[in-house]
C-alpha positions, 0 to 999 in steps of 0.5 A: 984651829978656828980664828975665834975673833974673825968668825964673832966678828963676821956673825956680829957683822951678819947679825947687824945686817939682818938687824938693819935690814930689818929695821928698814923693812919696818918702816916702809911698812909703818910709811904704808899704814900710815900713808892707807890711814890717811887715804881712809880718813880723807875717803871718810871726810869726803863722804861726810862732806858729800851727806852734809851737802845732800841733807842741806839741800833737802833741807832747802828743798823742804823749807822752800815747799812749806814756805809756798803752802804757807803762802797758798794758805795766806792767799786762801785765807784772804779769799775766805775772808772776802767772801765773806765779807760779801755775803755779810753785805749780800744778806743785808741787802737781802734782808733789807729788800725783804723788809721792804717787801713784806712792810715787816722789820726784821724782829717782826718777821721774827716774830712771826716765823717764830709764831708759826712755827709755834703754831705748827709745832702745837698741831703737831704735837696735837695729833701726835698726842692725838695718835698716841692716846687713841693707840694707847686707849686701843690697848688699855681698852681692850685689856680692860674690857677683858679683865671686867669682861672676865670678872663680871662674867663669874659674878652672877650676884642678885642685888635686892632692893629695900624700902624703908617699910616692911609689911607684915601679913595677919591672919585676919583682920581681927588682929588689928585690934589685938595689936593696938589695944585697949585704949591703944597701949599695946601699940603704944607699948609696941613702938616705945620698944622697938623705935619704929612705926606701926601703921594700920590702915584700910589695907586687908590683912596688913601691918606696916612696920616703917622706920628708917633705920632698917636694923630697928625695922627688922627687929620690929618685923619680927617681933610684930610677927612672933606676937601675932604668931603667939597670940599673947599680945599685951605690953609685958609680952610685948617687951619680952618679945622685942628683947628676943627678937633683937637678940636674933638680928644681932645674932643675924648680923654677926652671921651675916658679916661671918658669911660674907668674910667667909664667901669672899675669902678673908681671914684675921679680920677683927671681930667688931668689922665683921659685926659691921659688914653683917650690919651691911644686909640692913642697909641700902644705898640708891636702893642698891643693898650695901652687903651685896654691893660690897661682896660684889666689889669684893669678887670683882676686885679680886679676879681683877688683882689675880689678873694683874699678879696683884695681892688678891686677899688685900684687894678683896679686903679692901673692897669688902671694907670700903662703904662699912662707914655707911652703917654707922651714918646714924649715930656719927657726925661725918662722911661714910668714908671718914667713918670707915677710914676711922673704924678701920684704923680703930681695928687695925686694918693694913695701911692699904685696906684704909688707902681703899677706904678712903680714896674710892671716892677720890677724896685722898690719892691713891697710894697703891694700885689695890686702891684703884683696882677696888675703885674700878670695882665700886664703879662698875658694880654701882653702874651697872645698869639696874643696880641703882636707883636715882631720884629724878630731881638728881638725874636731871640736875646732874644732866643740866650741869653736865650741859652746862659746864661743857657749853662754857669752852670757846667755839662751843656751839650745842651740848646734849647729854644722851644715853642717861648721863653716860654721853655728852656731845658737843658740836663746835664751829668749824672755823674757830676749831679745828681738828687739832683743837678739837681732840684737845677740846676733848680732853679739857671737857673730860678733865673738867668733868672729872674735877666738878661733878660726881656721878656713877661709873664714866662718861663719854665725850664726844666732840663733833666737827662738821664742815659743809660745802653748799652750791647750786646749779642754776 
């Protein structure tokens, strides 16, 4: 049988060993931890300390370095500063010496240099400009000349000149008495009718018919032609004859407006306009007939429009229009320009059909390059040469001004106007202007021109400079 009290006794004595064996081998082994925790965090310090002693050297290494630049760039600044200091007391010297030399103060010496710079700098721009406008005047020329070139080309209108008489051919010299009359009334009759001047003289076999205004002259050559046609001539028949015969050149007129509008290729034009521009045929101006003149311009201005992509149909409008105040001179106070621009305006034309009108003469601006294109036209149809006649008392007043207003520049020394009043040349003296000066000079006599004289299509000016050296051989 177990003795039970003994074997509790040696199994509460084994398990109490193993307890305290247990016991102890735990706490060597918490000794240990504890004894590796504190190896590790005193390694851990060490290294601290170790990162900690390096940065504050580095960091006193670094300080140390910029403190050396700052001082560098101390002792650079002080340098700067002295050498400065000395060339402020060397260009004072400098300066000084200078004005002793040259006998000028430094605002004169100023002066001066700015003086000649100024001077330069004009030269400069002189020929500059010089360059440009004679490249820019190479092109403009050239296209120019191939525009009105091509439209005078295709133009090949008869121009007729008219005088104020119109002479009528008898069948003899009998007729004469026929037409004065008994006691003159038949041509007293005659001239009462028609408002003109019936001259029979010595002249075989012709009557004079004169007036001025050549609508009434026209009608009077017609109906003095039907009367000696008819061979009833007496005051009755006289009037009735007249009265037919003015229906005709009214009839004429009208024709006359409608075929020109038609030829240059207008429409919508009002009716009263195209009246006047058949009134036109009847007129001249400088001998040059207004109707062929105006039809001309019309054509020239309209190739010219069509070569610069511009409103064909107005240019050719405006051109026609231009000198329409010239028929209506005789019963209106006023310009034919005023007139025209008037007449227009009263019949509706365009704003810039008026603008031509008014500024072909340059009396107003151009407000559209149709105003200048029709401008050009007139010039070129007018200046052609035989288009126009000039009476002699103008053609040599306008060449005297023409001298005379180039000879007014400074270092103008002879002016002669040449080839009709197309060329003016002007000989300068060479030491008062030179080649700069004189291409400006160029320029101010032109400019001049055009603001003080009238005349027909352009005029050339030509400045010439001539230096010569003399010696002789002994």
């Amino acid at each position: 049988m177990t003795d039970w009290p003994s074997y509790v006794a040696a199994v509460l004595s084994g398990v109490l060993a193993a307890t305290l064996a247990f016991y102890v081998w735990g706490r060597r082994v918490e000794r240990r931890a504890s004894e590796m925790s504190q190896r590790l965090v005193l390694a851990a310090k060490e290294e601290l300390m170790s990162v900690r002693e390096n940065l504050h050297k580095s960091l006193d290494d670094k300080l140390a370095g910029v403190d050396r630049r700052e001082h560098e760039l101390r002792k650079l600044e002080q340098q700067l500063a002295d050498r400065g200091r000395a060339q402020t007391t060397r260009e004072q010297e400098i300066g000084a010496r200078l004005e002793q030399v040259a006998g000028l103060t430094a605002q004169e010496a100023k002066l001066e240099l700015i003086q000649r710079l100024e001077g330069e700098a004009r030269d400069e721009a002189a020929a500059l400009v010089r360059n440009i406008t004679e490249q820019a005047r190479k092109n403009a020329d050239r296209e120019a000349k191939k525009i009105v070139a091509l439209a005078i080309q295709r133009i090949a209108a008869e121009q007729t000149a008219e005088s104020s008489v119109s002479a009528v051919t008898l069948p003899s010299d009998e007729m004469k008495g026929r037409i004065i009359g008994r006691e003159g009334r038949n041509i007293r009759a005659f001239e009462a009718a028609t408002g003109v001047d019936v001259i029979i003289d010595d002249t075989p076999d012709t009557v004079v018919v004169s007036c001025f205004e050549p609508v009434r002259r026209e009608i009077g050559r017609l109906a003095l032609e039907r009367l000696i046609a008819d061979g009833r001539i007496h005051p009755g028949r006289i009037e009735e004859i007249v009265k037919k015969a003015k229906a005709d050149v009214d009839a004429g007129i009208v024709e006359a407006g409608e075929q020109a509008v038609y030829e240059t290729g207008i429409r919508g034009m009002h009716p009263e306009l195209v009246k006047l521009v058949g009134r036109m045929k009847y007129r001249t101006s400088y001998g040059q007939n207004i109707l062929e003149h105006s039809k001309e311009v019309a054509w020239l201005a309209g190739i010219m429009a069509a070569e610069l992509k511009l409103d064909v149909a107005l240019a050719k409008r405006g051109a026609l229009l231009h000198d329409v105040g010239k028929v209506m001179t005789h019963e209106h106070d006023g310009t034919h320009v005023q007139l025209g621009v008037e007449v227009a305006t009263k019949y509706g034309e365009q704003p810039i059909v008026i603008n031509c009108i008014a500024a072909h003469h340059d009396d107003v601006a151009h407000e559209s390059s149709v105003s200048v294109i029709v401008q050009a036209a007139d010039a070129v149809s007018g200046s052609r040469p035989g288009a126009r006649r000039e009476a002699f008392e103008t053609y040599v007043k306008r060449l005297t001004q023409l001298e005379k207003l180039a000879s007014e520049f400074q270092g103008v020394e002879k002016v002669f106007a040449i080839q009709a009043g197309r060329e003016v040349r002007v000989v300068v003296t060479p030491d008062s202007v030179d080649d700069a000066a004189a291409a400006r000079l160029t320029d101010e006599i032109a400019r001049k021109i055009e603001r003080e004289l009238q005349y027909p299509g352009q005029i050339k000016v030509v400045v010439i400079r001539e230096t010569r050296a003399v010696g002789v051989a002994r």
